[in-house]
Structures are given as structure tokens and as C-alpha cells.
C-alpha positions in Angstrom: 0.0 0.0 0.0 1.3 3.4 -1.0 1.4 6.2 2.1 0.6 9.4 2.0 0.9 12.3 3.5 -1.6 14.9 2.5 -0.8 18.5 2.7 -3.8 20.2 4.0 -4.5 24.3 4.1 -5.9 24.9 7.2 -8.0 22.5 9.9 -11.4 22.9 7.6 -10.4 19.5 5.3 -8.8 17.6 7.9 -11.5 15.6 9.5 -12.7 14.7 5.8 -8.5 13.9 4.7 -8.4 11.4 8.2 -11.4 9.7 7.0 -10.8 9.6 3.5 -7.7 7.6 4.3 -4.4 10.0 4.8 -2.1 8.2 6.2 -0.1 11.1 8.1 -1.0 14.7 7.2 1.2 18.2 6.6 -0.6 21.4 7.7 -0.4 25.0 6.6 -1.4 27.9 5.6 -2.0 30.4 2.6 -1.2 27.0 -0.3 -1.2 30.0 -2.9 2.1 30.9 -1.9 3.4 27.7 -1.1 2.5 27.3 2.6 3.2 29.7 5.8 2.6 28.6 9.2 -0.8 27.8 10.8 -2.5 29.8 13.6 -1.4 28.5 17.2 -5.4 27.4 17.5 -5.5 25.9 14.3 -2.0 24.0 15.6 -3.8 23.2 18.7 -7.2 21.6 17.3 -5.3 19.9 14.0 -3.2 18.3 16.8 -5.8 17.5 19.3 -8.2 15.8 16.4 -5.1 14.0 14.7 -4.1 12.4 17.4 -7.0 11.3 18.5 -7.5 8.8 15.5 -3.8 8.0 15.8 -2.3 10.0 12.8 0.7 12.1 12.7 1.0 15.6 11.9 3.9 17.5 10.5 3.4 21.6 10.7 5.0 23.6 8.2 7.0 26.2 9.7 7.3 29.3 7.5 7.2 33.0 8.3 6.2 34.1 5.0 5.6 33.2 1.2 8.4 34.2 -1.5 12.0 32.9 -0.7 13.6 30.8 1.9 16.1 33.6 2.9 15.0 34.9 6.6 16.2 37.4 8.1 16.8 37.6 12.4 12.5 38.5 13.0 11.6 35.5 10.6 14.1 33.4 12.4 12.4 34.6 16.0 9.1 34.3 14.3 9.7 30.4 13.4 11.7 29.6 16.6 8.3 30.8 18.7 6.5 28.5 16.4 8.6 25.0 16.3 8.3 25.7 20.4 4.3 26.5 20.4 4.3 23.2 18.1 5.9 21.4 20.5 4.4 22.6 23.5 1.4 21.8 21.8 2.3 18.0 20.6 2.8 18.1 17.1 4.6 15.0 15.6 7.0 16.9 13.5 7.9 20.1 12.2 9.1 21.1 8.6 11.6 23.9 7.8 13.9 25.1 5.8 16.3 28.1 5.4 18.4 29.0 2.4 21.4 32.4 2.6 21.5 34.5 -0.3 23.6 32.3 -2.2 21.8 29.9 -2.3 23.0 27.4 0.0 21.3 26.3 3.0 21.5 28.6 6.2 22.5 25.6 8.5 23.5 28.7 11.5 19.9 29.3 10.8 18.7 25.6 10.3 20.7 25.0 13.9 18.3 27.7 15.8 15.2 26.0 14.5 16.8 22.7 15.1 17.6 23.6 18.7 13.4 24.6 19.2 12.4 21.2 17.6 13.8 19.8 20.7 13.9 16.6 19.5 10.9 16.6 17.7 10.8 14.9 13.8 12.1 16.8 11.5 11.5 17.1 7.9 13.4 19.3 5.1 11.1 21.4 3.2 11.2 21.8 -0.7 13.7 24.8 -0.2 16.0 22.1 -1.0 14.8 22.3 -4.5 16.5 25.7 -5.2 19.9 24.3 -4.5 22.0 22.8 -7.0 22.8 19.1 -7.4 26.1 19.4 -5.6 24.7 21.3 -2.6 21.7 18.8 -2.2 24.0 15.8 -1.7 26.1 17.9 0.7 21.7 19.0 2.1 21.8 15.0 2.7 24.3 14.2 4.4 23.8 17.1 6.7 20.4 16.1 7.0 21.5 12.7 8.1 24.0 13.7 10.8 21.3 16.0 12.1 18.8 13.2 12.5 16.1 15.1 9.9 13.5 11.5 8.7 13.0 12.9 5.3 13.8 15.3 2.8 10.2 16.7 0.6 11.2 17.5 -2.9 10.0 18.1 -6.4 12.9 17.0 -8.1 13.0 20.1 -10.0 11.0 23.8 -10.7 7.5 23.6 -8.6 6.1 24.5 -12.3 7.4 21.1 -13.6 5.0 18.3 -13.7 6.8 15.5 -11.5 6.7 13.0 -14.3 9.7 15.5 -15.9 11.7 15.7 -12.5 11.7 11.3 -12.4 15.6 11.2 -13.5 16.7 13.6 -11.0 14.6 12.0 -8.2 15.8 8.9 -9.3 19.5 10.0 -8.5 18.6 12.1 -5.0 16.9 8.9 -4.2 20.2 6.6 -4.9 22.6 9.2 -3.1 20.5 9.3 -0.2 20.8 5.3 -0.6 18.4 4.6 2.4 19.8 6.9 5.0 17.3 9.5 4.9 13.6 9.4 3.3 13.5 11.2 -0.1 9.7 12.3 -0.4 8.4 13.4 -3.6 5.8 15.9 -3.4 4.5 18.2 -5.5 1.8 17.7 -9.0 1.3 14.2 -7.2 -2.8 13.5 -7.5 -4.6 10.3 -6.7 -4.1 9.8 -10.3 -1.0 9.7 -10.9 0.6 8.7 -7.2 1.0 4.9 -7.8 2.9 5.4 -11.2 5.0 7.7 -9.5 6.0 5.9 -6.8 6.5 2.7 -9.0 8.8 4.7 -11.2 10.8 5.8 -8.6 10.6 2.8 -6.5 9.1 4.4 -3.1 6.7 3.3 -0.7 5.5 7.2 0.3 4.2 10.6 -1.4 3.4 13.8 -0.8 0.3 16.1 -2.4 -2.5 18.1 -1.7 -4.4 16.1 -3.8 -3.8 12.5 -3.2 -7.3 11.2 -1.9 -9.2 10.6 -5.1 
């Protein structure tokens, strides 16, 4: 059986996602711009309701839409989230944080790391604006720090996945079982089990994966 994790805007289609079959579910805010963080009582209801017919939840951390370069108040922003989340009970949290440059912000990445306090902790698909050589250095950082997956597109978000395969393909081989690669993105209840079957994984990502 394939899992998936269904990325939900908001609490309102959670109770229909959990009974539709979502096998663990990712929660945000504002989908238009690629996710931001939910409100602390939206965080604290998902949670509650989750739990309650034993499915995870990972919350999205992100200050704002646009880029994954933060400055200091996004980073304080965030930290005051992952802790809330975690006051709160969520399963995991997903960040990212990128520098100008366009490689990850690990000083960054270590503050938000520190808040998790242990909790999971997922990679968000700000690893898809690095290039190939910074990803594979993304993974084995990712590893040392314990992260359980890495969500990706394999490529532009305006790609359709089928075109990002080959590049998944060889994320998927470097990562070579130390770390979850999870492809996400133009994934639909249509298309899901091809993907995975192509790429040879057991899990996917989408906001539209329960037919």
C-alpha cells in the first residue's frame, strides 16, 4: 500500500482527509504561496483531532511566502513556532532556510533545530533551489542531524513530477536509504502509484492524493 501524506491548508479538510484515508498529514497555511505557518489554534485543534484517530501531523514552519532567505524577526518568528508546536504535541515540524547564495543557512537551520527539541524533523522543498552538488552535501547534513526525510519536487515547482523522475531517481540513490527522499508536489490520486512505481518508493506527498 502506497502512504501518503496529505498537505492540507488549514484545519477545515482535515476531518474529511483522516477519513478519506491520509495516512499522516502536513498542515499550513496560505497554499497560494506555497505554505506559511498555521495559527497557534488551528495548531492546537489539528493536533488534538489528529491524534485522536492515531495520525501524525507535521506543521509547516514558515514565516512568509516568497523565498527561503530569513532574516533575524523570521528566524524569531519560526523559533516561537517550532516551540508552540511542540508545546502543543505536534509530531514533527518542517523547515527550511536558504542564505542569499543559495545554500542552506545551516547557522539558521541549527536555531530552529535547537526549538524542535527533539521533535521529527522534515526538510522542506527549499531544497529544490539548491543545485545538485549542494543537495547531496543538504543529505548528508540532514543525516548527521537526525532530519527523517527530505520533501522535494525534483526540480521547478512549475514542472510536472513525471519530468523531475531522472533527477529523483539520482537524490533517491545518493541518499541510498539513510534519509527518506519524499516526492511531493503535482502528485494527485491519479497519478501517485505510477510515480512511486517509477521511482521505486513506498511514500508521497500532495494536496491532492485522496481521489
Amino acid at each position: 500500500m502506497l502512504y501518503r501524506e496529505v498537505c492540507l491548508e488549514n484545519y477545515t479538510d482535515l476531518p474529511q482527509a483522516v477519513l478519506d484515508g491520509a495516512d499522516r498529514i502536513e498542515i499550513c497555511d496560505n497554499l497560494a504561496v506555497g505554505g506559511t505557518t498555521i495559527s497557534k489554534g488551528v495548531m492546537g485543534e489539528a493536533i488534538k483531532y489528529t491524534h485522536e484517530k492515531n495520525i501524525p501531523l507535521v506543521i509547516l514552519v514558515r514565516a512568509r511566502g516568497g523565498n527561503f532567505v530569513y532574516n533575524d524577526i523570521e528566524l524569531k518568528i519560526m523559533e516561537a513556532d517550532i516551540l508552540e508546536a511542540q508545546a502543543l504535541g505536534a509530531d514533527a515540524v518542517c523547515i527550511g532556510a536558504l542564505t542569499a547564495d543559495g545554500q542552506v543557512d545551516y547557522e539558521a537551520m541549527e536555531i530552529l533545530i535547537a526549538a524542535a527539541g527533539g521533535m521529527e524533523l522534515v526538510f522542506n522543498m527549499a531544497f529544490d533551489e539548491l543545485n545538485f552538488d549542494e543537495q547531496k552535501q543538504t543529505i548528508d547534513w540532514a543525516c548527521e542531524q537526525g532530519f527523517s526525510r527530505i520533501l522535494t519536487h525534483g526540480g521547478p515547482k512549475d514542472t510536472p513530477i513525471e519530468a523531475n523522475l531522472g533527477h529523483l531517481k539520482e537524490l533517491i540513490a545518493y541518499a541510498d536509504k539513510r534519509i527518506t527522499i519524499l516526492p511531493g508536489g503535482k502528485i494527485t490520486a491519479k497519478n501517485a502509484q505510477a510515480v512511486a512505481d517509477a521511482l521505486q518508493v513506498t511514500a508521497v506527498h500532495g494536496t491532492k492524493l485522496l481521489a
